[in-house]
N, C-alpha and C positions, 0 to 999 in steps of 0.2 A: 644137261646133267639132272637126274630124275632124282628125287627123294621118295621116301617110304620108310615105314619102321623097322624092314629088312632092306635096308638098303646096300646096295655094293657098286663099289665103283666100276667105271667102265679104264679098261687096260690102255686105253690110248690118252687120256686125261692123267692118268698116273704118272707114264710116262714120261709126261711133256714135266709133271711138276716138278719127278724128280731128278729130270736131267734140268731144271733152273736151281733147285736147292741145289746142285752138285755144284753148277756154275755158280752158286752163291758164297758157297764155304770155301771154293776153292783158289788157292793162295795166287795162282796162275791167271786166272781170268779178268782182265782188263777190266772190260765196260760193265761195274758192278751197279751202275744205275741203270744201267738198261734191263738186265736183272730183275731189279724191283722194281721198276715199270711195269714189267710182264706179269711178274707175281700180283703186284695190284691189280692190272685185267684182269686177273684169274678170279681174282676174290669177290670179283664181282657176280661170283655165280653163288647163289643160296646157299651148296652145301661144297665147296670149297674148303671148306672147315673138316669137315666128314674125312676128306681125302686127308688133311694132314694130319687125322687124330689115325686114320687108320693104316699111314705111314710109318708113325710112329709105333703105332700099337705092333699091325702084322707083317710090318714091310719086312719080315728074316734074312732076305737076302741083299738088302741094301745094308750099306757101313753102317754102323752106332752112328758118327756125325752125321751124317745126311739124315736120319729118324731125329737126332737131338734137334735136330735144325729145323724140320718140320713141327716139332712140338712148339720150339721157342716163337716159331710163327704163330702157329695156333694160340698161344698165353697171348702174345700182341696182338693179335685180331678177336679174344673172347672179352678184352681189357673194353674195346669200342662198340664191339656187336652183339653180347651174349644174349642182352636181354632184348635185341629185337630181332633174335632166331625164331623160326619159329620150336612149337615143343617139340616136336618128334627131331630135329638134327640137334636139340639137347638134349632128348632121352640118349638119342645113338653117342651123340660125345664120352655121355657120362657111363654108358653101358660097356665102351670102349677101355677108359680110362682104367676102370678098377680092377679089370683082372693085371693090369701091367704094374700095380702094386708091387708084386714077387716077380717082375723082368730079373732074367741072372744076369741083367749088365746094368749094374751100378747108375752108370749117366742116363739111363732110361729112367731108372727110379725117380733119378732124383727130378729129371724135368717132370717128371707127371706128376711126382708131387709140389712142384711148382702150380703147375695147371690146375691139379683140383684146389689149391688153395686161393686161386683167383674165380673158379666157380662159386664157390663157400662163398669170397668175399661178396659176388654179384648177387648170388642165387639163395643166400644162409643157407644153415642146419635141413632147414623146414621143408628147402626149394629139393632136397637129396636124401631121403630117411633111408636108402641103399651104402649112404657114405659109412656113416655110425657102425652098422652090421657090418662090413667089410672091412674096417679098419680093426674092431673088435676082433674079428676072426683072424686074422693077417697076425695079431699080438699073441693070439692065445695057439696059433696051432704050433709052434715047434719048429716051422720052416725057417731056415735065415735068411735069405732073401726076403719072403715077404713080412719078415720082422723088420729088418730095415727098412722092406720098402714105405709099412706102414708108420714105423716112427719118424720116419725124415718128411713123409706128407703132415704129422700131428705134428711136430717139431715146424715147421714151416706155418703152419695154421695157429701156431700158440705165439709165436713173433710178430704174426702182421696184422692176425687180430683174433686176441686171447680171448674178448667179452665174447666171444661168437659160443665159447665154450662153457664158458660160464653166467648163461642165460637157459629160461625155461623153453624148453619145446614140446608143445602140443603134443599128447602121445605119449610123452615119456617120461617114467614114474619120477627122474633124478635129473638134474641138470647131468650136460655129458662130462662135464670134469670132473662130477662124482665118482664117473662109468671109467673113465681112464686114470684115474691119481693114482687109484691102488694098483697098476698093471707097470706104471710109471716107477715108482718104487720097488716094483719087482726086479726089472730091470737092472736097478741099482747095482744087484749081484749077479750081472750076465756076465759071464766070462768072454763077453765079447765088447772091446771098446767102444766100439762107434754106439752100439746099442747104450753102451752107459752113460757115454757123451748124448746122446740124443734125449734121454731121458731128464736125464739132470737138465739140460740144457730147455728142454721144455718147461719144468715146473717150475725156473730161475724165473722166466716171464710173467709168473703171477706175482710175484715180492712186490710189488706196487700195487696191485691192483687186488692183493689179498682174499683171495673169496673165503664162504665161509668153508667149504671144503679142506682149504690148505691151512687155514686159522685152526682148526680141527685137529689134523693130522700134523703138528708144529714140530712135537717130541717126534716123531715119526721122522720128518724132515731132514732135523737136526742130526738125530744118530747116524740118517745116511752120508750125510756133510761129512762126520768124523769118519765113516766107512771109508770115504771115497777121498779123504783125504791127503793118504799119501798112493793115491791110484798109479800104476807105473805109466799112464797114458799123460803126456803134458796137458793135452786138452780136455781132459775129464779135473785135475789138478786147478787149472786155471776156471772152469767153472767156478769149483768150488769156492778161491779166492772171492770171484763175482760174488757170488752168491750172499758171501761173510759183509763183502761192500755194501750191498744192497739193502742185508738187514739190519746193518748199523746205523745206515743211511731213513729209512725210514722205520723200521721199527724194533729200536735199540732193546726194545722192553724183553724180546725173546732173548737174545745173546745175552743179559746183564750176568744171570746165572753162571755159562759157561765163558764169562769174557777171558779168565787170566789163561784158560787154555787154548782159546781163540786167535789173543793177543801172541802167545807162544808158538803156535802153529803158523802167525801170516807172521811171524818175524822170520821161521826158517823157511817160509819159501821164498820172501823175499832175498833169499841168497841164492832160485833155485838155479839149475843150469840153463833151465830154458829160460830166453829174456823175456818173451809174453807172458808165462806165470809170473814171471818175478815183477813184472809191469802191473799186470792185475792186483797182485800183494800188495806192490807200495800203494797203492787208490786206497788201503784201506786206513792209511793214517791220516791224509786230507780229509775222509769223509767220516773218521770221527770226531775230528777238532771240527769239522764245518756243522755237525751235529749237536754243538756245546756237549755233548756226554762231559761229567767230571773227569778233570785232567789226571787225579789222583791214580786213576788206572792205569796210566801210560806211564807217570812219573817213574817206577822203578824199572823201566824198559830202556827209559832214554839211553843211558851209556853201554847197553847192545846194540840199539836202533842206529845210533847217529853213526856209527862208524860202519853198516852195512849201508845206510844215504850215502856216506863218503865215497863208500868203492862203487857202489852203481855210479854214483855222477862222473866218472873217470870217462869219456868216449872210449863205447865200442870198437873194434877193430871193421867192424862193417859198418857204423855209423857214416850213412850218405853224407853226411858235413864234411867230413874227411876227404872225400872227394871234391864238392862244391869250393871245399877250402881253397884248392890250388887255384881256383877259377882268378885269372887276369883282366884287371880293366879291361883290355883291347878286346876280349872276348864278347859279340854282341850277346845281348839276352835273347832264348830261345823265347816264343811266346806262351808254353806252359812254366814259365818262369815268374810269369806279372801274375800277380796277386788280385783276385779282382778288387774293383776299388769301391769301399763303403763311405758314402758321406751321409755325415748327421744332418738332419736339417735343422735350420736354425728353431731358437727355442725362447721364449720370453717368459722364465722364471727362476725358482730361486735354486732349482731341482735340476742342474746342467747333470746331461747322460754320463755317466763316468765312462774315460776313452783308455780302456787297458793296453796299451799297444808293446807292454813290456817285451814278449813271447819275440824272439828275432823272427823265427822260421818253423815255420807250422808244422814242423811232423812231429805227433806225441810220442813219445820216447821214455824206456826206463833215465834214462840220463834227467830229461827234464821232469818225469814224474816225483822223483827222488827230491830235485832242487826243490821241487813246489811245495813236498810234504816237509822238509826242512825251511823253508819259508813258514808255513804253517803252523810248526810245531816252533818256531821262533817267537811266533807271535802270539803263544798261548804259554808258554814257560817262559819268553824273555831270557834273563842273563842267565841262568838258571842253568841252561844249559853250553856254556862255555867253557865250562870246566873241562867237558867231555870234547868238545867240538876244536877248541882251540890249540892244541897239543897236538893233535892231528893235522889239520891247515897248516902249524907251522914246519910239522915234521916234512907234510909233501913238498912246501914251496921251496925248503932246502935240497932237494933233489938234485943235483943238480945230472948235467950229462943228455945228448939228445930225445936217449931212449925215455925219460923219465919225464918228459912235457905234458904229455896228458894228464900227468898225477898235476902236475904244478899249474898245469890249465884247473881240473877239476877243484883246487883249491882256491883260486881264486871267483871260483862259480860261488860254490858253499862260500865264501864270504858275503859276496853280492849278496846270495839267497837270505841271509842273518842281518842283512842291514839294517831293514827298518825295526824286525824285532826284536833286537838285542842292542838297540843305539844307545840302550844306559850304560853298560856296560863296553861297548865297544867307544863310544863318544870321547872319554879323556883319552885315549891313542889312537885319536883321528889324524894326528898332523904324520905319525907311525906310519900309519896303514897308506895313505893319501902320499906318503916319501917312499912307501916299497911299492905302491901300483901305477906311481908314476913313470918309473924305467922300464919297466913292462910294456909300456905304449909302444916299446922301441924294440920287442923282442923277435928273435928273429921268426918266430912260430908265429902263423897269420890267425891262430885259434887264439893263442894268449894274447897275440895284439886285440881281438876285438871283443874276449871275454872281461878284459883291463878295462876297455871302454863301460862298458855295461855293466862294471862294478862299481867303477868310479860314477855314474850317475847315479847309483843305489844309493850315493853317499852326499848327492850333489846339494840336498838340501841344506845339510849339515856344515858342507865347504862353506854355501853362501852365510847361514848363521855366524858361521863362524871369524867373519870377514873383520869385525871391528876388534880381534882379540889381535895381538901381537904376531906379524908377521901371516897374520889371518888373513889379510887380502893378495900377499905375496903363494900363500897355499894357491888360493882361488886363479890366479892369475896362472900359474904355472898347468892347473889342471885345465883353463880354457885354450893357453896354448898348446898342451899338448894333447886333446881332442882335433883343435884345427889341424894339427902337423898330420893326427891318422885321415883328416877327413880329405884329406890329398894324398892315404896312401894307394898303391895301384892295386890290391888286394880286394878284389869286389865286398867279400863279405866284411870287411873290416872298414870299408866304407861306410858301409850299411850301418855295422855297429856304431860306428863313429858319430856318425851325423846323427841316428837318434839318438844315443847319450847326451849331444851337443843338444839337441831340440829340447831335452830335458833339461838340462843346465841353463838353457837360457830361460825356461818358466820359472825356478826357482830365483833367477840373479836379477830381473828386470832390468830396473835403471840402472845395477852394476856392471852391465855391458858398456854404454856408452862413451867411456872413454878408450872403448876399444874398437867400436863400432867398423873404423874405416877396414881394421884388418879384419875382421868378422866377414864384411861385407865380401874382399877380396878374395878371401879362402872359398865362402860359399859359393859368389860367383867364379872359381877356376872350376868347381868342383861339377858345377853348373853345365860349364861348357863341357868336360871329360868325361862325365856320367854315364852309364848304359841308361834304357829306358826303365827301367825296375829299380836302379838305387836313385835315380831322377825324382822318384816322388818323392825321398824323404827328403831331398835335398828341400823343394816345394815348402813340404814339409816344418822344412827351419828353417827356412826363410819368412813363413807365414807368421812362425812361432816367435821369431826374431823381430816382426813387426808389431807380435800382440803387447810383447817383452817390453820395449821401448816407446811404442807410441810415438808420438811428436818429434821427439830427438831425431828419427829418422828423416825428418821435410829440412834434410840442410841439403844445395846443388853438388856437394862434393858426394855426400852420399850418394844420392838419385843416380848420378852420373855413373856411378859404378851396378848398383842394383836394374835401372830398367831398363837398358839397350838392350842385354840377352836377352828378359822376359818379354818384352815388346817385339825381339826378331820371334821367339819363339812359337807367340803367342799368331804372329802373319803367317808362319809356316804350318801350323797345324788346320784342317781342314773343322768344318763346323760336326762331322760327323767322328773325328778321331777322337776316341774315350781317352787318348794323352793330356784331354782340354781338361776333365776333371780336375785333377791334382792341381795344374795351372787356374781356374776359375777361382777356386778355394786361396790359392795366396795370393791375387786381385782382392780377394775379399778382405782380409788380413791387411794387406799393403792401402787400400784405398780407406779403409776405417783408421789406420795410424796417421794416417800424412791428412785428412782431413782433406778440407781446401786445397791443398797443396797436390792435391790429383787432379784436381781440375785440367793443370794441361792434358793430362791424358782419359780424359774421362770420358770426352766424344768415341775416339771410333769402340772404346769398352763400351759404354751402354749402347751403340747402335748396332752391337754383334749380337749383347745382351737380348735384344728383339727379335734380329735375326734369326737366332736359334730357335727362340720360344715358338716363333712361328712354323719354320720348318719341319719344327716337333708335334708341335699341334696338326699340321697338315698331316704329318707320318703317321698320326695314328690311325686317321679315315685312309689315307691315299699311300702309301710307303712307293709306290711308285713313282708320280708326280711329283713329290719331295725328294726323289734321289735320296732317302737314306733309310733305314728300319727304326723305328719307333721305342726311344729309349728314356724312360722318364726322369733317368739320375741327371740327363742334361738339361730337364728342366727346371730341376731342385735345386740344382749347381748354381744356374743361371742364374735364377729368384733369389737365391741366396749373396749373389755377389751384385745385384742388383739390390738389393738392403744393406751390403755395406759400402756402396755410392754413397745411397739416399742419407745413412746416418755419416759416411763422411763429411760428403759435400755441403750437406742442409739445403738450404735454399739457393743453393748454388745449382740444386739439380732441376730446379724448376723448368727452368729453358728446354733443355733434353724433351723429360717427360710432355710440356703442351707439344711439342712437336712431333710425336711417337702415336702409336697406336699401343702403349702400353696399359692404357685402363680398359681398354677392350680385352686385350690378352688376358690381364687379372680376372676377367669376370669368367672367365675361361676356366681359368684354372683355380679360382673358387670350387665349382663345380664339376670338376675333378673326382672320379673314384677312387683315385689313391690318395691315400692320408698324406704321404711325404708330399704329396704338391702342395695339398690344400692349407699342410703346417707351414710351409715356405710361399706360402702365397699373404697368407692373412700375416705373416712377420711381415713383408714386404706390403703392406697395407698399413698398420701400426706405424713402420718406417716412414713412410712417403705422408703419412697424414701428421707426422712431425713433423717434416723438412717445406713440403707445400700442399697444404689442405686446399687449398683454391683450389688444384686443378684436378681433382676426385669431387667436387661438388657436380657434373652433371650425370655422376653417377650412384652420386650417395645416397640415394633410399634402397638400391640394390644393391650394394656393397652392405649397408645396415642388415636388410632383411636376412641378406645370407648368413651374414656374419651370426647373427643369433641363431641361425638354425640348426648353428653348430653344438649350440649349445643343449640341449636337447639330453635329459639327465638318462634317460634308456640307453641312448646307445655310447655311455661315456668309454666305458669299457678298451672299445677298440679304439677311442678316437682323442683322448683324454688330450696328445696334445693338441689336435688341432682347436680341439675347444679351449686347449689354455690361450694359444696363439689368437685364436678369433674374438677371445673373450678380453685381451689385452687390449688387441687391434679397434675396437666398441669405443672401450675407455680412453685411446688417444685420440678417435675423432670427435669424441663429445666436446671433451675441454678446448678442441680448435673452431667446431663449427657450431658450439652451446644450442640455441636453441631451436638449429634447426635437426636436431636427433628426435623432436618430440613424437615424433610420427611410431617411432619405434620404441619408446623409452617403455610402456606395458609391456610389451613383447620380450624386452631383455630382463627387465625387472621379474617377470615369474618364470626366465632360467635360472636366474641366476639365485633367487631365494631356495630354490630345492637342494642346491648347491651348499649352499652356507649353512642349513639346514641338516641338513646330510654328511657335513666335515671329516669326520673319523673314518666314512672309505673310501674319502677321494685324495686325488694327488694333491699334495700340500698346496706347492706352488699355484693347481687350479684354484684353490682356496682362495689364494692371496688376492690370486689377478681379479675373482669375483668380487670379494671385500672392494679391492680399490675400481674397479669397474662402478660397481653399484654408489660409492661414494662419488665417484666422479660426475655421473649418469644425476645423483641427488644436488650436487653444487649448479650444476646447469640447469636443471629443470626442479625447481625443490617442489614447486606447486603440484606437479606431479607425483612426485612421489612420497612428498610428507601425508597424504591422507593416507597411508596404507602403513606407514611405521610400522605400527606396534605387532604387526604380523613377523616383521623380521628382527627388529632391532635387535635381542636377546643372542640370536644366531651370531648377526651380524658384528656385535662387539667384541665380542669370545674371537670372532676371527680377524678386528684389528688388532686385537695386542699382542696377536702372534707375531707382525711385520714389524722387521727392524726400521728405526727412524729412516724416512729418505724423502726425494719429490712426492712421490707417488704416494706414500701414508698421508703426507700434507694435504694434497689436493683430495682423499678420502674423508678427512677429516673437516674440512673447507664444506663436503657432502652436508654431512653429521651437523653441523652449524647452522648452514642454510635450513635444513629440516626443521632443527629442535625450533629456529626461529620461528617457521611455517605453522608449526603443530606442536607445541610444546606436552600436551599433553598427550599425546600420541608415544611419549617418551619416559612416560613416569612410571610405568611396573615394567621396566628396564632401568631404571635410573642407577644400581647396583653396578648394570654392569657396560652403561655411559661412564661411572668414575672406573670402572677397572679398565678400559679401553682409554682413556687418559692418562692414567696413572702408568701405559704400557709405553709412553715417550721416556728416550732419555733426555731429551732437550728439544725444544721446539724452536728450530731455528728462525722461522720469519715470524716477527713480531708481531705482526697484520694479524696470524695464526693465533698467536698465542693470547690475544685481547678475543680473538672472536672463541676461546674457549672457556678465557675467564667467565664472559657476559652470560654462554648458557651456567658455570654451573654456579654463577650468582643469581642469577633468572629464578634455577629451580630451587636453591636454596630459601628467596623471595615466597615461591610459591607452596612452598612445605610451610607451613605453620604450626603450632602445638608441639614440638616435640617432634613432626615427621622427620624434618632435616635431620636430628642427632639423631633418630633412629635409622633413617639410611645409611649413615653414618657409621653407628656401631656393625654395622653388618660388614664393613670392611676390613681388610686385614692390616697391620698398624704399617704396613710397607707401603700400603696404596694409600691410605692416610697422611703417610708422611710425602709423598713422591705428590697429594693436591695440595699439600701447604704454601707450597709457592705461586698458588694460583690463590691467595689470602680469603678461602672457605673454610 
């Protein structure tokens, strides 16, 4: 295959390719890997490329698909090779490409304007100054073809990368979204839709990224928004909503002028007939309450708004749930049904990730858009709006008659949706609302049984508060039972809803389960054994949640008995490479931190899997062969993580285990790890085990130290914030175990951690914390060390104890602070201000041992101020911190 600047293919190569593209698209032909086997030999020829752009371009008598199919190769192969073609089969590509601009077949356009926007992305503006001219001309001549062809290639170029346009190019007097905004707004008034939608749809993409161009031309913008407002095209209409979203979202300041017209215009299309306008409309009342904009704006809307949320959240007649509904226990789960599985890794501070897990079933929907923005707007007007809301709700639930279920489903949504932000007003007819969504549980519609569920956990907080009023615990109890009754109904999704409402209900109730525990346990384990694989996790789920709930209560035999024979069978049956171990790893980890000690029986063959994996996985990443599985690192964060909740179960119980393991070799492993999730669930599981048994990490403790600071490193906090919270915890648990032999490393962590406490206000709180009581800890053990350097930090340092509530952890920092002031008393004296405000920031200092060795420093320095210093230090405080040292008699 020859190349050249005029190059042309030879007929026998053509041939052969495009009888394999034929074989490729076509619906008939078997062995589609053999296929693209062949196609990949092919590609191995230099200009290979050449043949399918000129396929594409002049193949006229081959089908549209067999050209589209050549091109969508070509994007796939310029994606890995463009830039080590040589120039001339990229001059030819791109010489190709631009006259098929105006192709009169639509799928032709639009793949090439796929292509050239992957050139662009490879090659920029600079690599193409034929693109610019050609697309310009394609706008201004009049043809429609190549009107469109050229706006669905700019259209395609302004989505995937807009800066390309609005950056300088050599050459050219204007950036190019100077050169196209005004041709863009022309548009606006084509009497052609796709050109309007194309346009619009372009300049939507800058609203973020604002240049000054479209900052400029704003009033321009805008008039075209109201032009195109009520456009008869739905998809030029639903722009326009975007567009409303996006300016309110980041820059309110343009709409404030036109907002009540605004506000009027996205209230009537959110009625409109098409559901994706009307989907894009409602976005725009979350994203102005997410905006804080003054609510005063909306206020005189509400009793329009609330009652067009009402009728969207009614389920569509094509709503997929409608379908999934009928879905039966017995029915197995298909595997585009499993959700992939996210797990947090463990976290050692005061800043836990928050776990939204509210959402049943992920498809965004006007139904659920609507609930949201009535969540939303609950939480920003409160009761406020129940005057309007509530006359409706009850008007639907009264409904009665088959046909009318959705209306009395979708009211019971709009309840849930109003729970938390209306509980002042909805609170005194709790035991009401809690005695009409309880027979509901029982209804014979599988949507109201499992909408009932996930209303009543909106409320579940409220049932538990409510436990010590009158017939308060007989509410609570009725709704626990009657979540178990659905969590064994045969109705897959009503399962689903069940059990996590249940997993809710039990975070709120804690030790209010335990007198009910044995049937708890029974229900979850039937449900256990009946489950598909997909409602199985939550089951997991709440079970785990049921162990965090209770704690202790759960290490009774009659419990156990019921709880671990399924998880134990389950746990033999699943292979070390089936991602079903996830969800099960995670409630080992749950189940062995509640029962404590009382996991010991079963804690051998759990931590010797525990290794197994870790190794297996470690080997998969070099060898995926040799390891028999592919190389998956959620199974090693899993692992690490239910391996820390052994270590904090058991305590020294797990000593045994680990000398006998090759687990501190693994750790050092997966310290140095490029992914952050290992390295955070590694250094947790370091923290852990240097509690439980510091002896047997001493023959590896100066390189576990050295790593562990390395984490700490204030440049790259950014990406890595927890692992350096976790590694900078993990510092401070081994200090206080193995004191003085950390001294090797104690300079090393001492100037991370000072940049840190130093720097407070843009770092993660929590890391704040852990550094404070790190460096105290790091100071009680080694004070000789570290008292010569005080006065560089102290001032940082104190400002960031009195942020931490009383606990061990503040004690043993402050134990630091003591040892120091001993050390180097004057090293402490132009911080002395705010040594007493870091004192003054206890509620109570519970070991006395503490509270004498804080008396003595600030009787020391009181001693040591003479003249008048002491009551001038003094005065400088505020009379709360004054009065909170009085009891230390200064």
């Amino acid at each position: 295959m020859a190349a050249g600047s005029s190059w042309q293919p030879q007929e026998d190569g053509l041939r052969k390719i495009c009888g394999l593209l034929e074989q490729q698209i076509s619906p008939s032909s078997a062995d589609k890997s053999q296929v693209w086997q062949e196609l990949q030999q092919y590609s191995q020829f230099p200009d290979f490329n050449n043949y399918l752009v000129f396929i594409l371009a002049r193949a006229e008598g081959k089908s549209v698909e067999i050209r589209q199919a050549a091109g969508l190769l070509l994007k796939n192969n310029l994606r890995t090779a463009y830039n080590s073609m040589t120039t001339s089969h990229q001059q030819y590509i791109k010489s190709e490409l631009l006259p098929c601009l105006g192709a009169a077949d639509r799928h032709i356009r639009s793949t090439v304007g796929t292509i050239i926007t992957v050139v662009v992305q490879l090659g920029g503006i600079l690599g193409w100054p034929e693109l610019l001219q050609a697309l310009v001309a394609c706008l201004d001549g009049g043809d429609l073809n190549h009107m469109d062809g050229a706006m669905d290639a700019l259209f395609k170029i302004c989505e995937d990368i807009p800066q390309v346009l609005d950056s300088d190019v050599p050459g050219l007097a204007e950036r190019p979204i100077n050169i196209f905004l005004p041709r863009l707004f022309q548009f606006f008034q084509s009497s052609h839709a796709s050109l309007r939608k194309l346009s619009l749809g372009s300049i939507n993409q800058y609203i973020m990224l604002m240049p000054a161009a479209l900052y400029a031309s704003m009033d321009k913008y805008l008039q075209g928004l109201f032009v195109l407002a009520n456009d008869p095209a739905a998809e030029v209409r639903k722009l326009v909503c975007s567009a409303f979203v996006q300016l309110i979202e980041v820059h309110p300041d343009f709409l404030l002028p036109h907002l009540r017209n605004v506000i009027e215009y996205i209230l009537q299309v959110n009625k409109d007939a098409d559901e994706e306008v009307a989907l894009e409309a409602c976005e725009f009342w979350s994203a102005y309450c997410d905006a804080q904009l003054p609510p005063e704006n909306l206020r005189e809307f509400l009793p329009r708004l609330i009652p067009v949320l009402l009728s969207n959240m009614v389920y569509a007649d094509d709503d997929e749930s409608l379908v999934d509904a009928e879905e039966d226990e017995s029915l197995p789960d298909r595997d585009q049904d499993l959700k992939p599985h996210f797990h947090t890794s463990r976290y050692h501070g005061s800043e836990d990730a928050e776990d939204d897990d509210d959402d049943i079933v992920n498809v965004w929907n006007l139904r659920k858009c609507s609930a949201a923005a009535l969540d939303v707007l609950s939480n920003v007007f409160g009761d406020e709006i129940l005057p309007t809301l509530l006359p409706i709700i009850q008007a639907n639930l009264s409904r009665s008659g088959d046909d009318a279920w959705k209306d009395r489903e979708a009211a019971v949504l709009a309840l849930g949706a109003v729970a938390e932000g209306c509980i002042n007003g909805l609170f005194p007819h709790l035991s009401e609302i809690v005695s009409f969504l309880l027979p509901l549980l029982d209804d014979k519609f599988p949507l109201i049984r499992s909408i009932s569920c996930w209303t009543l956990s909106r409320f579940s907080k409220h049932i538990v508060q409510d436990i010590g009023r009158e017939k308060g615990y007989e509410q609570f109890d009725k709704t626990l039972m009657g979540l178990l009754r659905r969590i064994l109904d045969t109705n897959k999704r009503v399962q689903e809803a069940a059990c996590s409402a249940f997993a809710t209900l039990e975070e709120e109730a804690a030790e209010e389960l335990a007198p009910r525990l044995q049937l708890i346990l029974q229900h979850l384990m039937c449900a256990f054994g009946k489950y598909q694989r997909r409602n199985l996790r939550i089951v997991y789920d709440a079970i785990g949640t049921l162990a965090d709930a209770v704690g202790g209560e759960l290490n009774q035999p009659v419990y156990l008995e019921i709880l671990m024979p399924p998880l134990i069978a389950k746990w033999q049956q699943l292979s070390n490479a089936d991602k079903d171990l996830f969800p099960l790893l995670e409630c080992f980890t749950s189940i062995a931190q509640a029962l404590g000690t009382g996991f010991s029986q079963f804690a051998q063959p759990v931590f010797q899997r525990c290794i197994n994996i870790i190794q297996t996985q470690q080997l998969a990443k070099v060898d995926p062969v040799s390891a028999g599985v592919q190389y998956d690192k959620e199974f090693i964060v899993c692992t690490l993580d239910l391996l820390s909740g052994l270590a904090e179960g058991l305590g020294s119980g797990i000593e045994s285990l680990v000398s006998q393991s090759s687990l501190r070799d693994l750790l050092l492993q997966c310290f140095m790890d490029d992914a952050n999730d290992v390295r955070q669930s590694a250094f947790a599981l370091l923290g852990d085990l240097a509690r439980a048994c510091p002896i047997h990490l001493h023959p590896r403790l100066s390189e576990y130290l050295n790593i562990a600071a390395k984490q700490l490193d204030t440049s790259k906090l950014k990406e890595t914030v927890s692992v350096a919270n976790n590694a900078c915890w993990a510092i401070g648990e081994l200090a206080i175990k193995v004191r003085q032999e950390i001294s090797p490393v104690v300079m090393t962590v001492i100037s991370c951690l000072v940049p840190i406490l130093q720097h407070a206000e843009g770092i993660n709180k929590s890391l704040v914390e852990n550094s404070a009581i790190t460096l105290g800890r790091i100071a009680w053990v080694c004070p000789e060390l570290v008292a010569p350097h005080m006065e560089h930090f102290m001032k940082a340092w104190c400002i960031s104890l009195s942020t931490i509530r009383d606990d061990i952890e503040k004690e043993d920092a402050f134990r630091g602070l003591c040892a120091m002031v001993r050390a180097n008393p004057s090293g402490g004296l132009s911080s002395l201000v705010f040594i007493c405000q870091a004192i003054a920031s206890w509620h109570e200092i519970r070991s006395e041992e503490l509270h004498n060795e804080v008396c003595q420093v600030l009787h020391g320095y009181k001693q040591m101020l003479r003249n008048g210093a002491w009551d001038q230090c003094m005065s400088a405080l505020e009379p709360m911190v004054k009065d909170k040292l009085s009891k230390y008699q200064v």
